[in-house]
C-alpha positions in Angstrom: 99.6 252.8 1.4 100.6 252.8 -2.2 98.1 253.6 -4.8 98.3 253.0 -8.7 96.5 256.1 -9.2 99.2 257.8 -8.1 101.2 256.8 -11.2 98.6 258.1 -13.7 99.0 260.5 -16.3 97.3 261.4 -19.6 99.4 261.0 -23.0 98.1 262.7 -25.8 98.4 260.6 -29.4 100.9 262.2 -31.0 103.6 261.1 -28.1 102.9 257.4 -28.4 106.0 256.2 -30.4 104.5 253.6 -33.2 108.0 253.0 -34.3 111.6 253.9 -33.7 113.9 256.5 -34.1 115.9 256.3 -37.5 118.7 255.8 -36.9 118.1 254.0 -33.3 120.5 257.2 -31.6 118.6 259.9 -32.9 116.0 259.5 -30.5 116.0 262.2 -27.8 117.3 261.8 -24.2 116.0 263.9 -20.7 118.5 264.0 -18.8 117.4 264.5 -14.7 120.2 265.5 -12.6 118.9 264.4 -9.1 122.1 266.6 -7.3 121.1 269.8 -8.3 117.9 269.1 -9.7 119.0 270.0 -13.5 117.0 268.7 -16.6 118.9 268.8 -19.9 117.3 267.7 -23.2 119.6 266.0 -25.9 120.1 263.1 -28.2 121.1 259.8 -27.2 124.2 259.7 -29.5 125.3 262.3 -27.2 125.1 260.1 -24.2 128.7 259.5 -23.4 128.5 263.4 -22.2 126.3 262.4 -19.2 127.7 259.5 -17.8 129.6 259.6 -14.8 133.4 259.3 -15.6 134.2 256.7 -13.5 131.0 255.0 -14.1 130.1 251.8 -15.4 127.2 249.9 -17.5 125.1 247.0 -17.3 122.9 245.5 -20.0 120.4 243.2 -20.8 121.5 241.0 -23.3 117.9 238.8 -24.0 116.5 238.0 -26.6 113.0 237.9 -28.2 111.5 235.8 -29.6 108.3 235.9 -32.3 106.7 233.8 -30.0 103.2 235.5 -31.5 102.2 232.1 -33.9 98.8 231.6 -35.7 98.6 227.5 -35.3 95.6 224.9 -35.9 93.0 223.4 -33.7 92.7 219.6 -34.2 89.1 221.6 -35.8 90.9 222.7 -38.5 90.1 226.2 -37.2 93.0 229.0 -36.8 94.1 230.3 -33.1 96.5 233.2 -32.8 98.4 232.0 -30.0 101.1 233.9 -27.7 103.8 231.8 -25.9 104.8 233.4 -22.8 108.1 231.8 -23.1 110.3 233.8 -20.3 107.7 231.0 -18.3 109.2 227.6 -19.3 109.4 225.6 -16.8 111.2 222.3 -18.0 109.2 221.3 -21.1 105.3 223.5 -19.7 104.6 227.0 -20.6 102.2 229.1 -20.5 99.8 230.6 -23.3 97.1 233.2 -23.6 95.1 232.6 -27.1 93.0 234.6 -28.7 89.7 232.3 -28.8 88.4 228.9 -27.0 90.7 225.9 -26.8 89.8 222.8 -24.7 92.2 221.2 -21.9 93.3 218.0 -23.7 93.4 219.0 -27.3 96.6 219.6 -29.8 97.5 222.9 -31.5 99.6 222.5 -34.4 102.5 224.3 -35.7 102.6 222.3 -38.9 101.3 218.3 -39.2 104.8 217.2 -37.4 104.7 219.6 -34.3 102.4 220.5 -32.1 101.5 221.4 -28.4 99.8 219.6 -25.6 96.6 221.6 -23.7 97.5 220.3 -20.4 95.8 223.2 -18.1 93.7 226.1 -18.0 93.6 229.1 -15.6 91.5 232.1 -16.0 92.6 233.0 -19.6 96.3 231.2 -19.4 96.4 227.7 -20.9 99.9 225.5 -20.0 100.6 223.6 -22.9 103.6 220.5 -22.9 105.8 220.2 -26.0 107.4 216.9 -26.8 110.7 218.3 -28.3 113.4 220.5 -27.3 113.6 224.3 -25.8 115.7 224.8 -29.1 113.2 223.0 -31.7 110.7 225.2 -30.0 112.7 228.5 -30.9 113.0 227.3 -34.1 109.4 227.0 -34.6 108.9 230.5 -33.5 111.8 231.7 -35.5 110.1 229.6 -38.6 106.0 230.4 -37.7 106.0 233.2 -35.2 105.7 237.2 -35.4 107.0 239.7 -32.4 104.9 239.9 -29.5 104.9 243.8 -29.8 102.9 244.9 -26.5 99.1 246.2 -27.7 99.6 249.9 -28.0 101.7 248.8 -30.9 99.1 247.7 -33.3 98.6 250.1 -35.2 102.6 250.5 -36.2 102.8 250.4 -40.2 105.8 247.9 -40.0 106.4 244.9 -41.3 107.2 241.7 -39.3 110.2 241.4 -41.2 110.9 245.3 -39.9 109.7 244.2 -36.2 111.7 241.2 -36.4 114.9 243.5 -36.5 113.4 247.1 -35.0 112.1 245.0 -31.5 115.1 243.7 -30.9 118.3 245.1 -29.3 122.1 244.8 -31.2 122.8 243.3 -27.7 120.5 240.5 -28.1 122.2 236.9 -27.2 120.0 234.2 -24.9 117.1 233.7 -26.6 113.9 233.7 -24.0 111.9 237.1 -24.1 108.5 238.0 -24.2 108.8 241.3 -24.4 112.3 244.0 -25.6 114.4 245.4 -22.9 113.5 248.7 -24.2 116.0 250.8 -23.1 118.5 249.3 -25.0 116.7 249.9 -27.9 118.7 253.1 -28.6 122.0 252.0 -28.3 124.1 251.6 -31.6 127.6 250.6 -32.0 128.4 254.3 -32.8 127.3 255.0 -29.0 129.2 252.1 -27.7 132.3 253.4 -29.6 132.0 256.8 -27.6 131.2 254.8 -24.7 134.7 252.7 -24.9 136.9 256.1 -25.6 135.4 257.4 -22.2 136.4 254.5 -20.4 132.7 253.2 -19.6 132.8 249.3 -19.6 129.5 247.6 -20.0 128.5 243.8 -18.6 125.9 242.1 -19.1 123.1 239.8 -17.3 119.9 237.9 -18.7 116.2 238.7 -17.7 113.4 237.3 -19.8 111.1 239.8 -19.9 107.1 238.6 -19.7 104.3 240.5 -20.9 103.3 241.4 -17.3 105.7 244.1 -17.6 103.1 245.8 -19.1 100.2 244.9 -17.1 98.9 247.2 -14.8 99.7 246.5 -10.9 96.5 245.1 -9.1 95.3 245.1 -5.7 97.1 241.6 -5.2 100.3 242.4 -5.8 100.4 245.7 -3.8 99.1 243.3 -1.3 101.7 240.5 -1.7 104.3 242.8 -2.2 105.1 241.0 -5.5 104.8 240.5 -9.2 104.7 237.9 -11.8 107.7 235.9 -12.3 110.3 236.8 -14.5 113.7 234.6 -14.7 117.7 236.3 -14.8 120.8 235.1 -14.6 124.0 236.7 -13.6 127.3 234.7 -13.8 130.0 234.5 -11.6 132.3 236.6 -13.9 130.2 239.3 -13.9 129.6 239.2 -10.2 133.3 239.6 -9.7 133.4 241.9 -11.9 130.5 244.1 -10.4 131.8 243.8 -6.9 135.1 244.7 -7.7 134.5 247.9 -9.7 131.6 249.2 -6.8 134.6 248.7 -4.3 136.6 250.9 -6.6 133.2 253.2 -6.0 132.6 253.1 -9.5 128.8 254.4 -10.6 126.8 251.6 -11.5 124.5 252.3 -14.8 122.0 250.3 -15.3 120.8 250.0 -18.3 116.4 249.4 -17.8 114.4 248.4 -15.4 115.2 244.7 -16.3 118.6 245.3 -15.0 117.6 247.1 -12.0 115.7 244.5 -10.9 118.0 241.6 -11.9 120.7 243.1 -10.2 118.3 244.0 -6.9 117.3 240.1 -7.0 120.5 239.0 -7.1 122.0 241.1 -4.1 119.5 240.2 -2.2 119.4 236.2 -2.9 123.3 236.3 -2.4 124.4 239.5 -0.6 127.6 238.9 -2.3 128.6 242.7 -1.7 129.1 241.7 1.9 131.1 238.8 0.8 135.1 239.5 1.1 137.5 238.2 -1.1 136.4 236.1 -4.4 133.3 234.4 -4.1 133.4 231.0 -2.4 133.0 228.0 -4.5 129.5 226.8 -3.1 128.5 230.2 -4.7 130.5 229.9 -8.3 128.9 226.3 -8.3 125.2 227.9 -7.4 125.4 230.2 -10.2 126.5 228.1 -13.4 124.3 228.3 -15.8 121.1 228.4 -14.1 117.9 230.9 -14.0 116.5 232.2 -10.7 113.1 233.1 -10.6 112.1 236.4 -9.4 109.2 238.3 -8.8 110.7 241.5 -6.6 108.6 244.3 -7.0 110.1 247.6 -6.1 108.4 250.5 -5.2 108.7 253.4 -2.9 110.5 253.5 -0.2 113.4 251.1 -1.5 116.9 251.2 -0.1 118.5 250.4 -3.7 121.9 248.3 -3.0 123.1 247.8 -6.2 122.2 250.8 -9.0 123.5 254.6 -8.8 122.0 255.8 -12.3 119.8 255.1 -14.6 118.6 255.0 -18.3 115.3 254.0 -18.9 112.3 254.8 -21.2 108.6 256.5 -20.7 106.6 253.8 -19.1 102.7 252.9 -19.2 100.6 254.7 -16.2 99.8 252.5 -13.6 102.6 250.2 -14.1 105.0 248.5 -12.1 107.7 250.1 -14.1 106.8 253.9 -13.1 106.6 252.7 -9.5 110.1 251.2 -9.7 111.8 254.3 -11.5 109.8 256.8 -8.6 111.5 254.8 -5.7 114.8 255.4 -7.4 113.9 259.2 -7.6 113.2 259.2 -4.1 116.5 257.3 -2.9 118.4 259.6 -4.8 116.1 262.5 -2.8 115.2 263.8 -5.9 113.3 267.0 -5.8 111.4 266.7 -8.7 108.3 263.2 -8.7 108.9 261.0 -11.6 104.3 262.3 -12.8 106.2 265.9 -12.8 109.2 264.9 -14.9 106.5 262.9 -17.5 104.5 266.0 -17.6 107.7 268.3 -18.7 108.3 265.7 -21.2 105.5 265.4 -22.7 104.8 268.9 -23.1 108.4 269.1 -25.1 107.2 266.6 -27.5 108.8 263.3 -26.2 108.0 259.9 -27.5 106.8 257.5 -25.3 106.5 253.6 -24.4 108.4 250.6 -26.1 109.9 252.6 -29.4 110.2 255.9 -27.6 112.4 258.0 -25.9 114.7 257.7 -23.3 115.3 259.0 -19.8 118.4 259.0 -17.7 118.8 259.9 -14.1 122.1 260.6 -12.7 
């Protein structure tokens, strides 16, 4: 039976990361080679020596949005509200605020816009808007601040600074909650090394939630599952995907966002078994459209899809550290992912959201 406690480590102050490397490359890499169990520390602008020649990348290309807003009750009295917005679900989300609202009342953005209480659950309100997805960005574009995960607080920058630092040059499809972290590093420096090597990149959408962060409970160990998070993977990129693993091209995947995309995908479609193109009831499946997921992967997990890695220093307890053990085992790695964390930490790595990053080939 699977145990968070088994995930838990101690992190002394002075490797929490409270904000980036400068520039984004500098920041260090620990490299894990799982085939003969060799760890090599360097910086990420030196990542092109790692990868696997005939490998290839996928990325994350989300975006966040400052979907952290401080609006008005109908009371006149302030609410610091955060819009889970990876959660829309036609014109509903979900909100978690930071003191009482009632079920029924209107929460302003300005006196033209405003939001519905429609719901409450435990500590999530659902809220309706009576505009569109895009006027709704806008507002958070306009109003909002990042939704930098707690552990944060106590950074010294400035929203205009978080605006740009919690964000990733790859950012495109606006929806997140929450930065895919690992490619927070990545500069266009790297990529040019990248594209000399040969190493192509692709890129899907997840919209990251703040239950990335959360620690697992009892529940989802239980249900084998985790909060809903939506992805999307088009049929370009599937083609693509399929064609270079047949090649037996080394899939990188860039995060745990893309591992589990990916993972979800293969296993609502199986397309690796498909031969040929994909048929067109798939292509027509797979315009334009989000698919929920809630996979959570933890040991053991036959991965289908990813052969390496780059990810950051995750939170104990967390979903993430589970995810990134299981692909330590499947590669029969000799080393547990508590030991690699312990050697990092002890040669002064940064950890969590602005920290460094690990790869494991």
């Amino acid at each position: 039976m699977i145990s968070q406690n088994d995930y838990d480590y101690f992190l002394p102050e002075k490797n929490l990361a409270l904000e980036p490397s400068v520039p984004r490359d500098s920041s260090k890499i620990f490299i894990y080679d799982t085939i003969v169990n060799k760890i090599i520390f360097d910086h990420f602008y030196n990542l092109d020596k790692y990868l696997p020649k005939d490998s290839f990348m996928v990325m994350n290309n989300t975006k966040v949005l400052p979907a952290r807003v401080t609006m008005k009750k109908e009371s006149g009295g302030k609410v610091v509200v955060l819009l889970l917005v990876n959660e829309i679900v036609g014109n509903i989300l979900p909100i978690i605020v930071d003191r009482k609202i009632n079920v029924g009342e209107k929460i302003y953005f300005d006196q033209d816009n405003y939001l519905n209480v429609i719901d409450q659950k435990d500590n999530i309100f659902k809220v309706k808007f009576n505009f569109s997805r895009k006027h709704l960005f806008d507002l958070l574009k306009k109003y909002g601040a990042m939704p930098i995960p707690p552990y944060l607080k106590k950074s010294t920058l400035t929203r205009d600074e978080l605006l740009k630092k919690y964000q990733t040059i790859i950012a495109k499809t606006d929806g997140s909650s929450a930065a895919p972290t690992a490619s927070l590093h990545f500069t266009d420096d790297v990529f040019k090394k990248l594209d000399k090597r040969g190493i192509k990149r692709l890129f899907v959408t997840l919209h990251v939630g703040m239950g990335t962060f959360a620690p697992i409970t009892s529940e989802n160990i239980k249900e084998k599952k985790l909060h809903n998070e939506y992805y999307e993977v088009d049929n370009e990129t599937l083609q693509s995907i399929k064609r270079l693993k047949s090649e037996e091209k080394k899939l990188v995947a860039v995060g745990t966002t893309v591992v589990r995309t990916l993972e979800s995908e293969v296993q609502r479609r199986n397309f690796l078994s498909q031969r040929g193109p994909l048929h067109p009831e798939s292509e027509k499946n797979l315009s334009s459209s989000l698919h929920p997921t809630n996979l959570f992967i933890f040991p053991p997990y036959d991965f289908k899809m990813v052969d390496a890695m780059i990810t950051n220093f995750h939170l104990p307890k967390s979903s993430l550290m589970m995810l990134v053990e299981a692909f330590l085992q499947h590669k029969k790695a000799k080393r547990s992912l508590v030991e690699l964390y312990d050697i990092a930490i002890k040669n002064d790595f940064r950890f969590y959201s602005f920290g460094d990053a690990m790869v494991i080939i």
